[in-house]
N, C-alpha and C positions, 0 to 999 in steps of 0.2 A: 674653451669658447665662452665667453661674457653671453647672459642670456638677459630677457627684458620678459616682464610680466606686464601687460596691456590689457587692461578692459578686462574683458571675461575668457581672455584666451590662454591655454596654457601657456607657463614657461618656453621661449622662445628663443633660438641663438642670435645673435646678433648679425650672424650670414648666416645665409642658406644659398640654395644653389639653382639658379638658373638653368634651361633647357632646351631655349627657342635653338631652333638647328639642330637638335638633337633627333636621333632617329630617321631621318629622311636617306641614308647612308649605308649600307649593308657592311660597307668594310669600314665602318666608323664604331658599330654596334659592341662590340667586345671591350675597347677601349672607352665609352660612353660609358656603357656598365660598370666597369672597372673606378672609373671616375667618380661617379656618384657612390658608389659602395667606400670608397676610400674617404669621399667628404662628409658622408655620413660616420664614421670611424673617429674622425678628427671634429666631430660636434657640430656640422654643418648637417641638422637634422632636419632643415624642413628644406623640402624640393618642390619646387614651382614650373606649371607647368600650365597645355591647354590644348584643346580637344582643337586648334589650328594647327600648332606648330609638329609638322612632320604629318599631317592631316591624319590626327589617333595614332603616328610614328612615335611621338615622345613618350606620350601618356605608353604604350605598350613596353618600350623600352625602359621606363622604370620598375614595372608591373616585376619585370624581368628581375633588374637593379634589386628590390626590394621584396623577393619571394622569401627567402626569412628572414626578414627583420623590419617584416612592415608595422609593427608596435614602437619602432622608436622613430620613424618618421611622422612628422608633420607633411601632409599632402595638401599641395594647394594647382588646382586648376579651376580653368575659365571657359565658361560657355560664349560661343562666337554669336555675335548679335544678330548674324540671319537665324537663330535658333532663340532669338528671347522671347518669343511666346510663351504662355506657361505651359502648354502642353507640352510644346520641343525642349522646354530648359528640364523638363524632366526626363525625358528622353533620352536627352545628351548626357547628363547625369549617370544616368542611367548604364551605358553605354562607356563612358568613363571609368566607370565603377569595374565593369567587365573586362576594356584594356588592361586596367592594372591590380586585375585581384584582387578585388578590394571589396568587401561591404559597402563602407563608405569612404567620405573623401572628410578631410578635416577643417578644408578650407573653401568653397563653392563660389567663383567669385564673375560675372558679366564683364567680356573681354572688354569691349569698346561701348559709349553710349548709344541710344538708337532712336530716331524718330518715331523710325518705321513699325513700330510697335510700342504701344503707350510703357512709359516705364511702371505704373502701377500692375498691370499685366505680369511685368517682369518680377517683380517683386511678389505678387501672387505664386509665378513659378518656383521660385529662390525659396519660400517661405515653404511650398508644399515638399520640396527636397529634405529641408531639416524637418519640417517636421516626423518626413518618413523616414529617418533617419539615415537617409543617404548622403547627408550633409549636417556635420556635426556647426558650423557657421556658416555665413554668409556674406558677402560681398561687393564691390564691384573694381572695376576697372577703370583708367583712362578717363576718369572722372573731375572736371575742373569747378569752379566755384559754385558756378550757377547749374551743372548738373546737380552739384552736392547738395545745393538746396533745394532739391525738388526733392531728391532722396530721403533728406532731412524731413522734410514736411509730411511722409508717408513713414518713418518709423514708429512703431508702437511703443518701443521703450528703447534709451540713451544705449548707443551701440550697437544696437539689433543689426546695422550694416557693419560687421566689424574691420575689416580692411576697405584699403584704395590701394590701387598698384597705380603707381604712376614712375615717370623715366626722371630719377635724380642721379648728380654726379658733379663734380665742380664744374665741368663744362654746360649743366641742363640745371639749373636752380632757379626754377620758374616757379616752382610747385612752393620753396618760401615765401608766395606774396598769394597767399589767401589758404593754399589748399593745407599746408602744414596745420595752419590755424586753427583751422575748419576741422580737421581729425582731431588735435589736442581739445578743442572745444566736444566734437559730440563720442571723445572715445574711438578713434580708431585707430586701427596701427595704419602707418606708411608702408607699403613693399614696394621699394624702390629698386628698379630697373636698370640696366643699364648703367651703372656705378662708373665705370671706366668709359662711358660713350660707346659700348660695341667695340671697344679697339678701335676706332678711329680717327681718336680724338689725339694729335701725334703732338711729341715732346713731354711729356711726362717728365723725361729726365733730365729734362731743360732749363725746367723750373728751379729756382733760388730756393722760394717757400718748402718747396719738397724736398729736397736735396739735404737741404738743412734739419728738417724733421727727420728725414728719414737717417741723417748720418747721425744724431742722437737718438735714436730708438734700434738701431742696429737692422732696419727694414731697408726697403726700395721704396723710389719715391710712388711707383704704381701703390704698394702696400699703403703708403702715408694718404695716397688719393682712394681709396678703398675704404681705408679706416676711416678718414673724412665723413664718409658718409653716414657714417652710425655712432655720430658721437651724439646726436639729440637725444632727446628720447623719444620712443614711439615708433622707432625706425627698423626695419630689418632690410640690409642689403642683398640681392639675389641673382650674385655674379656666377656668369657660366663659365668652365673650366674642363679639358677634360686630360692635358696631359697631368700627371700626378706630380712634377714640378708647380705647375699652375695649378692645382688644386691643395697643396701646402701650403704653396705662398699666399693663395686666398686666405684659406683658414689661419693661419699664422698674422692677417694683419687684422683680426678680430679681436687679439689680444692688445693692440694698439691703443694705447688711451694717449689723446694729443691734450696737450695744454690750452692754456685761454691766448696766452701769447701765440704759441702755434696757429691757434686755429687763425686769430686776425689776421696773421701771417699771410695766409695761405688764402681766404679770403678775400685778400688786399689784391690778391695777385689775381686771383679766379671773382671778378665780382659779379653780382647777382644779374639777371638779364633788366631793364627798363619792364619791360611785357610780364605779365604773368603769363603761365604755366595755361595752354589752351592743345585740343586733344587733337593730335594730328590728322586722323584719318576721317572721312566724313561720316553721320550720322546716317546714312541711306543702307538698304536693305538689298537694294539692286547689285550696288559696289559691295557688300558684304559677300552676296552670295558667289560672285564671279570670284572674288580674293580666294574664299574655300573651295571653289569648286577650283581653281587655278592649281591650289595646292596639293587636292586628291588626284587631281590629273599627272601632276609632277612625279607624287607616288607611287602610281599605276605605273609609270613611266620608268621609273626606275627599280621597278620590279620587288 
């Protein structure tokens, strides 16, 4: 697996592995496990994840995943923004830490932006977590131009926020009209989301640009649209997977290095949206906390 050195963060694979959906499933559990132990095996070391998804379901399911062999993981989760106050984001941290064994977490990063809690507040919390070492970095999420510049104007020194997770993939390349810029400028990686659209995004294999890449690289054209995503720099993609065909094939198009001609290729065919890159869900605390509380319910629910 090709790795990228960023800012002040360690060596980094070029994929890692995604989680959302993960853990919310009792008869999913053994194969989820199995998946992430195997993407870890094959240099897919850093796993991302968030005190929403599976509501503390993921996050414990890794804990699980990674009971000996949490030294070669990179761990990256997110505090849900009805929790960004500084006392809750330590909290949750907190709390995090205990789902998945962990001292600390390597990555700490604020799911969505928030009104409803000044973001210096938040960054107050974010700050009190590393420094008590329960957060080796710092972060955020779902972050677009004009969040980044408020972010920007509160860091103490270049990086201090070292990621953005935002949703990139040839179908969602919004985040190339300011936010990319925006990390290359103050040092931060991208973790880009959703590389493939979630699976939704249908004909993959339809495409000319891909087909053709992928029949000289000995790949699939999914691989060619995966590998896409991490040929910049600064990028780590963090596609989720759990049969062990699809977490090969994952890892295996990390080794993918596309050409110049390639990429215009394929770019020609997937072009950039008119719109930048703006954060889907609303900034409100009200709709935050029904979204989590919806998902603990689900939980509860399914025993």
């Amino acid at each position: 697996m090709r790795t990228l050195q960023w800012a002040g963060l360690p060596p980094l694979p070029v994929l890692g592995q995604g989680t959302y959906f993960m853990g919310d499933q009792r008869a999913r559990r053994t194969a989820e496990i199995d998946a992430l132990r195997l993407g870890v095996s094959l240099g897919m070391t850093l796993i991302n994840t968030a005190e929403y998804y599976g509501a503390g379901g993921a996050e414990e399911l890794i804990g699980e995943a990674i009971r000996d062999g949490r030294e070669q993981v990179f761990l990256v989760t997110k505090v849900w923004p009805s929790h960004a106050s500084a006392r809750d984001v330590q909290a949750t941290v907190r709390a995090a830490c205990a789902r998945m064994r962990t001292p600390y977490i390597d990555l700490v990063l604020l799911h969505w932006p928030s009104r409803s809690v000044p973001l210096e507040e938040t960054v107050r919390g974010l700050r009190a977590v590393r420094d008590a070492g329960l957060a080796r970095h710092i972060g955020v999420s779902n972050f677009d131009v004009p969040w980044l510049k408020r972010l920007a104007a509160l860091e103490r020194r270049p990086s201090e926020f070292a990621a953005n997770e935002v949703p990139y993939s040839l179908a969602q390349r919004g985040i190339e009209q300011g936010v990319m810029g925006e990390a290359t400028e103050h040092g931060r990686l991208v973790l880009g989301y959703s590389p493939l659209a979630h699976g939704h995004y249908g004909g993959w294999d339809t495409k000319p640009s891909l087909r053709t890449a992928a029949e000289a690289h000995g790949a699939t054209p999914l691989q060619i649209a995966l590998a896409w995503t991490v040929q910049r720099p600064g990028i780590v993609a963090i596609p989720k997977a759990v049969s062990p065909a699809h977490v090969r094939a994952n890892a295996a198009a990390g080794d993918i290095v596309l050409g110049d001609e390639e990429m215009a290729a394929i770019e020609a065919e997937f072009p950039a949206p008119a719109r930048p890159y703006r954060p889907m869900l609303p900034a409100n605390i009200a709709f935050h906390r029904l979204v989590l509380g919806a998902a603990r319910l689900q939980r509860r629910m399914r025993g």
